[in-house]
N, C-alpha and C positions, 0 to 999 in steps of 0.2 A: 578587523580583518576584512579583508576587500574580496566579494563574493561575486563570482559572473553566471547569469541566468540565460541560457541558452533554451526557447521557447519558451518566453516570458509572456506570450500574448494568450494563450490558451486558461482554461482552469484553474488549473495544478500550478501553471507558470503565477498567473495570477494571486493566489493561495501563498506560493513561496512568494512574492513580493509585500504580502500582508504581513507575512512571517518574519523578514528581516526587517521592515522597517519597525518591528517593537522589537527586534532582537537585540539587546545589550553590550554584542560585540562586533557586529556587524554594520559592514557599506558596500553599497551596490557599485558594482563597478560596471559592467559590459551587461546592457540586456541585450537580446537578441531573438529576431523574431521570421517567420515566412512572410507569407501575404501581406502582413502588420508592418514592414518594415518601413522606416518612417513617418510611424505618427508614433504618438509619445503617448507616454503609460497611462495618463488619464485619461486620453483618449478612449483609450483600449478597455481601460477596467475605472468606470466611473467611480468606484469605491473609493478609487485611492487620490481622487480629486483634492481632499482633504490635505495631502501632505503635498505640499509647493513644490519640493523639491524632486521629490521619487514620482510628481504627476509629469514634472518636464523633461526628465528624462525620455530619450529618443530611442527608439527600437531600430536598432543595427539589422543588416545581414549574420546569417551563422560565422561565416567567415571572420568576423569581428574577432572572437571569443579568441583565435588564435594571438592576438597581439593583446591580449587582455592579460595584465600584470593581476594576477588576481590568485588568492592564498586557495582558492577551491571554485570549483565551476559546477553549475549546477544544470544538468541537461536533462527539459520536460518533452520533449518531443516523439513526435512519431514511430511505431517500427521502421528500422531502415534508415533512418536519421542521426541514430545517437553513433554508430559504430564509427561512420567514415568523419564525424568531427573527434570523435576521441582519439582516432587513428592519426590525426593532425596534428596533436597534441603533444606536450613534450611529456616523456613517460612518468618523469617525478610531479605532472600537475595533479592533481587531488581532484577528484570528480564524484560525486552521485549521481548514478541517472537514473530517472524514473519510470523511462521506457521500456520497452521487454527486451532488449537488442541483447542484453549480455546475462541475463538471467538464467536460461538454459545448457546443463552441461550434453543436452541430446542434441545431437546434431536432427536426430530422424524425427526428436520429436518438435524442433523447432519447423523443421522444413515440413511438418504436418499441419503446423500453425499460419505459418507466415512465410512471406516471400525473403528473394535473396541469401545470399553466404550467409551461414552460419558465425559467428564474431567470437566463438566462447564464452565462458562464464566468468564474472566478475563473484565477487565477496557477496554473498545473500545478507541485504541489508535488514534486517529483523534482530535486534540486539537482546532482544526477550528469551529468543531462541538460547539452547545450554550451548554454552563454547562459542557463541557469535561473537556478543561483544567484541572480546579480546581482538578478533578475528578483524571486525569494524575498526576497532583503533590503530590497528597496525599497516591498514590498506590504504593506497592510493588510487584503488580505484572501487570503488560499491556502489551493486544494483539494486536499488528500493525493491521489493516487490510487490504485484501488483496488487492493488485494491479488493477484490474476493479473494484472491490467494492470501491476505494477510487476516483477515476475517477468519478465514476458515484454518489456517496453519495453526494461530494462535488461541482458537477451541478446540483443536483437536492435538495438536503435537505431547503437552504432557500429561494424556491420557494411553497415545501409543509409545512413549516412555518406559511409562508405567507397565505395561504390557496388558493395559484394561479392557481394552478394545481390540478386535478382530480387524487387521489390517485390509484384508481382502473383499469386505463389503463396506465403505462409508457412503453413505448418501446426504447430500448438499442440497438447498434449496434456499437459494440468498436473494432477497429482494435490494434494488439497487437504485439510488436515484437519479435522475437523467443527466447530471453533470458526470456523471461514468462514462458517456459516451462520447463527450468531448464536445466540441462547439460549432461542428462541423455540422452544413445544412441539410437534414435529412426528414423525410415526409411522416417515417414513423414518429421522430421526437419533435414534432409540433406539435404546441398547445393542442392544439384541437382534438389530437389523437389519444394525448397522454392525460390529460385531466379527465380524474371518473374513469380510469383504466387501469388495468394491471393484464401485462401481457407478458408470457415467457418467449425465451427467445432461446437461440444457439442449443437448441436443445440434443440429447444424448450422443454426449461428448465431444460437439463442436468448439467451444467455448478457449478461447488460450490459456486461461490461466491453471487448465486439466492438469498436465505435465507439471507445469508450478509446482504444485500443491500437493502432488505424488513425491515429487521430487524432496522437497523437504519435508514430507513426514516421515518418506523410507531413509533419510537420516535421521530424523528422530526417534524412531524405531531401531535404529542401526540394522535394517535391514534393506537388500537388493530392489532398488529402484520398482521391479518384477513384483512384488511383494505387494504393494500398495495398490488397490484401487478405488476409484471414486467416481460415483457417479454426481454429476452434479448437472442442478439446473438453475436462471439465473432466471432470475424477473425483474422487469422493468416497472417501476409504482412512481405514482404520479406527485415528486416532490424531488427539492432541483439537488439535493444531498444526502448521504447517511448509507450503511450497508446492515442488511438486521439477515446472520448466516444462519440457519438453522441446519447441526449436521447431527446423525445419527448413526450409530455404528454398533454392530451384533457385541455384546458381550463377551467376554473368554472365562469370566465366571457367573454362575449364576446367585452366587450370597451379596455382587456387589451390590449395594443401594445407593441413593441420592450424596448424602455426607460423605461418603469414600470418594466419589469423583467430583466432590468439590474442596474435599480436602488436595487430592493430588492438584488441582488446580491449584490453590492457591500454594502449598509446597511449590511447585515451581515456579511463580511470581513473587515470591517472599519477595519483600522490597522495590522492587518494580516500580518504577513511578507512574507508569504510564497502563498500570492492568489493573484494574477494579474486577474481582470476584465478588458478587453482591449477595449479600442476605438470604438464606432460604424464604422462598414464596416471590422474591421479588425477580423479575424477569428486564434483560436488558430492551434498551429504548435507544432507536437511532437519535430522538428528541434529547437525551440528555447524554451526549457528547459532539453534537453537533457542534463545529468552530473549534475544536477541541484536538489535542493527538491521545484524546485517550480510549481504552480498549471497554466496556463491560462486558461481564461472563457468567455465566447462570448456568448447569448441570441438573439433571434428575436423571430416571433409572426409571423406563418405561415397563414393568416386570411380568406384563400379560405378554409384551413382544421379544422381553431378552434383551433389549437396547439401550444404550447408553442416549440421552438426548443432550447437545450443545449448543446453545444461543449464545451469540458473540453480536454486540453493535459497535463500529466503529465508524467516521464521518471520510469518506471515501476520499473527500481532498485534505482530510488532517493525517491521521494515522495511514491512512492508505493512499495517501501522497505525499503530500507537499510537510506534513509535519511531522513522519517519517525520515524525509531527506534532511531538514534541518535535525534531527534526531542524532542521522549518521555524522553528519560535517560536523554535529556538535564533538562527536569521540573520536572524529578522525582529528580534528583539528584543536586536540587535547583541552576542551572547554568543559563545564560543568553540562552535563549529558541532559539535561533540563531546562538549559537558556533558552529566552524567548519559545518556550512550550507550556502549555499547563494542557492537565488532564479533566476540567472542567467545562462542562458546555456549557451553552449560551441556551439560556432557556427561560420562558417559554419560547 
């Protein structure tokens, strides 16, 4: 099946080009890039120097993608990027995109985030989620989402399920590595600032992926978008990949313990390929899923505070990108929902 990568020169873009060239039913068809546009993918991502063929591929204008014969399209790009090439698009093309463009059903709360119209919301690509799947297979068009919102969604959503946790107080505190930021030249993520640092940033409730992550746990909750609050904060630590969420949320009863909320965890990952609930005492490690789309999950029961505690690591351009979106094209494009995926890091 013939795949076109619209922002192929960036991270993510990059990540997805790692991802199908070992994918089993996949070929590149249209890459396409900004700035990048004409020099060719080895150029751009030395990694993939190695493959002769995916390194001499040329990076097109966005515009390409439209004359691109291609069974799914895959758009890594900017806010405000992804809406006006989909809008291009013929309605039955089959898209992922990674961007935030189509993610939010708030208009007020997009336009609290990010600039330009509002685009509406595409299919919420998280297939772990109860009732997505289905939802994923059936779509021709689905929006990954992002990176700490999938961290945090997928440690907390079947706890508010459950009804274990208190909707109206969650608190986040997700450390992040500097390929989060993208590859855009900025003073803060120079070496020089970030090695030997940890700095928060976008702090109380600046952050875009706030709405996110409200958003899909008050359907997890099956309750009013209103219901959910989160406070979260996001740190910057000095290493170029990986998300390690730590979230926490008041209790609704006080008999639960440890084993109850790692039981409901894993009830709702039975079978899952991609969500490892790990052992009591052992705690997740962004180190051992990095290169990976796979999720670790770890629960206790803080009992002097009342609170439920969530540690999630996933590697911010697998699960929370790039390996994500081959996740979705896998079920959109009725393939074995695991090609060219494993939930194994690379490690040490």
């Amino acid at each position: 099946m013939r795949v076109a990568v619209a922002g192929a020169s960036g991270y993510a873009g990059g990540e997805l080009l790692r991802l199908i060239a070992g994918h089993p039913q996949f070929e590149i068809g249209v890459l396409t890039a900004d700035s990048s546009a004409g020099k060719t993918a080895g150029a751009v991502h030395q990694s993939l120097a190695g493959q002769a063929k995916l390194a001499g591929l040329v990076f097109e204008p966005h515009h390409a993608v439209k004359r691109a014969d291609c069974d799914l399209v895959f758009m890594a790009m900017p806010s405000g990027q992804s809406a006006p090439l989909a809008a291009s698009l013929p309605a039955e093309q089959k898209i992922v995109d990674l961007g935030p463009d189509f993610r939010l059903a708030d208009r007020t709360a997009w336009a609290r985030h990010y600039e330009g119209d509002h685009a509406g919301r595409w299919v919420t690509g998280l297939p772990e989620l109860a009732g997505v799947r289905d939802q994923v297979k059936a779509a021709t068009r689905v929006a990954a989402p992002g990176c700490y919102s999938t961290a945090v969604i997928l440690a907390l959503a079947p706890l508010v399920a459950a009804g274990m946790i208190a909707t109206d107080d969650l608190v986040v505190v997700a450390a992040s590595g500097t390929s989060g930021a993208g590859k855009s030249v900025r003073a803060d993520l120079l070496a020089s600032e970030v090695m030997g640092s940890v700095a928060a940033y976008q702090v109380a409730g600046a952050h875009r992926h706030i709405p996110e992550i409200e958003q899909s746990l008050a359907e997890a909750a099956g309750k009013d978008p209103g219901a959910v609050k989160v406070s979260f904060t996001p740190l910057l630590v000095p290493m170029p990949r990986g998300i390690l969420a730590t979230c926490t949320a008041r209790l609704t009863s006080a008999t639960t313990d440890s084993p109850a909320l790692n039981e409901a965890l894993r009830r709702y990952y039975e079978d899952e390929p991609f969500l490892t609930v790990l052992e009591a005492g052992r705690w997740p490690a962004t180190g051992a899923v990095a290169g990976s789309n796979g999720a670790q999950l770890q629960a206790a029961v803080d009992h002097r505070a009342g609170r439920a505690v969530v540690v999630a690591a996933i590697d911010n351009l697998g699960k929370g990108a790039a390996g994500q979106a081959v996740q979705n094209a896998n079920l959109m494009l009725g393939l074995p929902e695991a090609a060219g995926l494993t939930s194994i890091g690379v490690a040490p």
